[in-house]
DRENKOL-84113 format. One line per 10 residues: number of its first residue (from 1); their letters; for each residue y, z, x of N, C-alpha, C, O. Coordinates in steps of 0.02 Angstrom, whole numbers, plus 50000, padded with zeros to 5 digits. Each point is the difference from the previous one (the first is absolute). Example, Ala and Ser with C-alpha at 12.3 -4.5 7.8 and 13.67 -1.06 7.14 Angstrom:
2
1	AS	49716,50390,50660,50059,50000,49955,50060,50000,50045,49999,50033,50052 ~ 50054,49931,49930,50059,50003,50042,50055,50037,49961,50055,50008,50025
% end
This chain:
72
1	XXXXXXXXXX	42251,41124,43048,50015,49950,49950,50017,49933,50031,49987,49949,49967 ~ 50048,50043,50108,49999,49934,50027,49937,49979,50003,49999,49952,49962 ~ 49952,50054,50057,49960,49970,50019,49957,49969,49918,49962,49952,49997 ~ 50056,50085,49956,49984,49993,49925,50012,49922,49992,49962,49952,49991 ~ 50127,50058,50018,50043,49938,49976,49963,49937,50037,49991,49942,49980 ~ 49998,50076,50056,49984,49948,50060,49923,49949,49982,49979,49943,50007 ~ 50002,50118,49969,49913,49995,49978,49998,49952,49930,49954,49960,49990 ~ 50097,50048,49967,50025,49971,49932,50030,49929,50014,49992,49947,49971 ~ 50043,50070,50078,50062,49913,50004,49920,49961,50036,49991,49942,49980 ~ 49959,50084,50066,49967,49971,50030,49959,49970,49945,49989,49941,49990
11	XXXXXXXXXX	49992,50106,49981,49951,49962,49927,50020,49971,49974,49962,49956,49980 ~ 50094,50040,50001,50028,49944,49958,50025,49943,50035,50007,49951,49962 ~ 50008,50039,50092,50008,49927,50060,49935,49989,49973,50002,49966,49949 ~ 49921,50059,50075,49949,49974,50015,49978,49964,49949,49973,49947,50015 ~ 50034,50078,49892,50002,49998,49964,50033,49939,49948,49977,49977,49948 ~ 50075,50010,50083,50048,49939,49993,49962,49928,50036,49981,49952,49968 ~ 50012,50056,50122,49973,49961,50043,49935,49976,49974,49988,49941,50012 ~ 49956,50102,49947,49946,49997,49981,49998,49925,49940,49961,49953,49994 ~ 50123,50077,49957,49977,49966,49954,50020,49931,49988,49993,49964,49951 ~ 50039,50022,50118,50041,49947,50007,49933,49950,50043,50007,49941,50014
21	XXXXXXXXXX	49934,50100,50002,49972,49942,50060,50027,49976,50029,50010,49940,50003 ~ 50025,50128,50048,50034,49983,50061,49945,50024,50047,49958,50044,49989 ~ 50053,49910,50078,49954,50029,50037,50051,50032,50065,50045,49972,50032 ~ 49925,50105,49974,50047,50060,50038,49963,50038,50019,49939,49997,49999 ~ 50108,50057,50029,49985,50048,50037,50047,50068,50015,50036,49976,50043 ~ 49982,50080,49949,50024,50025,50046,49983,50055,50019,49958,50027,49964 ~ 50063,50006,50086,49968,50019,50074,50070,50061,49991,50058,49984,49987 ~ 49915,50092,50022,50029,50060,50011,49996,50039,50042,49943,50011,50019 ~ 50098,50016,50004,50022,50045,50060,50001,50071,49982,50047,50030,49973 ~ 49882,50001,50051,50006,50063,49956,50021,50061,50047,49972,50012,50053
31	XXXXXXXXXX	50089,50029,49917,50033,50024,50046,50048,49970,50037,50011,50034,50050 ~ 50021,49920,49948,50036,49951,50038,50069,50003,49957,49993,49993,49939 ~ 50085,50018,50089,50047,50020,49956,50010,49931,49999,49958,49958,50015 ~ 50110,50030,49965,50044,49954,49979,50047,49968,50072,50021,50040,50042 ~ 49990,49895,49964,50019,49989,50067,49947,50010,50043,50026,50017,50053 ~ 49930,49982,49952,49939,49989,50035,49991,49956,50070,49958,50003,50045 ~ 50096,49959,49944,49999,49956,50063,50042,49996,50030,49995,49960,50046 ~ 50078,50085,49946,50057,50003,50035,49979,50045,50062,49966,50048,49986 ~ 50051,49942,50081,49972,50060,50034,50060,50054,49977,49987,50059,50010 ~ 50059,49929,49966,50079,50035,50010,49989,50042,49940,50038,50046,49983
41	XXXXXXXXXX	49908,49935,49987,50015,50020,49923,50006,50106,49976,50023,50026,49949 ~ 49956,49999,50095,50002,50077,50015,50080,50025,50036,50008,50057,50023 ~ 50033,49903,49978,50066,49994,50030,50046,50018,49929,50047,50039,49993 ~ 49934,49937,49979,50049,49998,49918,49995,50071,49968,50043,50020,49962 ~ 49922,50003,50049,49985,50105,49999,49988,49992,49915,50023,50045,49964 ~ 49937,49895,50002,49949,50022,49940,49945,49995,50010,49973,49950,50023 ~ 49988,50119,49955,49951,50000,49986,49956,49939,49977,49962,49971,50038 ~ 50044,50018,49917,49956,49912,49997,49992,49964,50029,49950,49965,49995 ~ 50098,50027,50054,49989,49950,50054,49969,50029,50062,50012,50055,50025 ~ 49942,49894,49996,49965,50014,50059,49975,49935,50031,49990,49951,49963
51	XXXXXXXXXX	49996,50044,50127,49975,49963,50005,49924,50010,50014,49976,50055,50016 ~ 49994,49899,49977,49922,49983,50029,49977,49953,50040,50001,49944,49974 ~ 49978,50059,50081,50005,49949,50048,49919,49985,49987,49989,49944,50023 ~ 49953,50083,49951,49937,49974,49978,50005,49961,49937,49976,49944,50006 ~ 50046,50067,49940,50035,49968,49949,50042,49930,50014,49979,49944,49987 ~ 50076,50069,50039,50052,49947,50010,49949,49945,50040,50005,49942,49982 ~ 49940,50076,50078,49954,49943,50022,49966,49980,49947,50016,49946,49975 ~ 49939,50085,50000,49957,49976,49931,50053,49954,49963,49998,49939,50004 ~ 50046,50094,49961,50022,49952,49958,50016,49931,50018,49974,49949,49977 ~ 50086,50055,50083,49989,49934,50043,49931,49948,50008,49987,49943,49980
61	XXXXXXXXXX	49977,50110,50061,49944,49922,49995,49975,49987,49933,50003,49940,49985 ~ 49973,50101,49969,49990,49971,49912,50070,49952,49987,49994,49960,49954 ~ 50064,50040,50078,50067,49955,49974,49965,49931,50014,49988,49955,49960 ~ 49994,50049,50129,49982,49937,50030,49949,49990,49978,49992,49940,50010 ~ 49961,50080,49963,49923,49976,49978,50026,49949,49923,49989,49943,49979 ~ 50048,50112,49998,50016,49963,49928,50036,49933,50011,49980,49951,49969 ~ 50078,50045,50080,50028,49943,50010,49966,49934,50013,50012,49944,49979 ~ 49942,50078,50060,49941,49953,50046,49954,49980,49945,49983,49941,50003 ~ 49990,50094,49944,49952,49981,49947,50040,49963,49955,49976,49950,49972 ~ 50100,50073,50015,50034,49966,49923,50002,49935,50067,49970,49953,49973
71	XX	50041,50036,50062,50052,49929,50034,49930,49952,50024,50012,49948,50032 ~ 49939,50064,49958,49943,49955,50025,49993,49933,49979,49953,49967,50022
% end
């Protein structure tokens, strides 16, 4: 059923963004917990949290790509 909720709040962002003629994007981590970029984040002993060190790079450079395209 998480992945349900997830699937619903996602449609309806996209859904909203659509009707606003916003121009977007976003970008998912499939399989990728929560805290994703902490290396520490498997220290806190919940389950949800995890780190990803293939993730935490991706997202980073998409941060800097986005920064570099909005600031041109």
């Amino acid at each position: 059923m998480r992945s349900g909720g997830c699937l619903v709040y996602n449609l309806r962002l996209s859904t909203c963004a659509l009707s606003t003629g916003a121009d977007w994007s976003m970008m998912e981590f499939g399989g990728v917990k929560h805290s994703f970029t902490n290396p520490n984040a498997g220290d806190y002993g919940i389950d949800a949290l995890a780190y990803s060190e293939s993730a935490d790079r991706e997202s980073w450079r998409m941060l800097l790509w986005l920064l570099e395209d909005s600031f041109r």
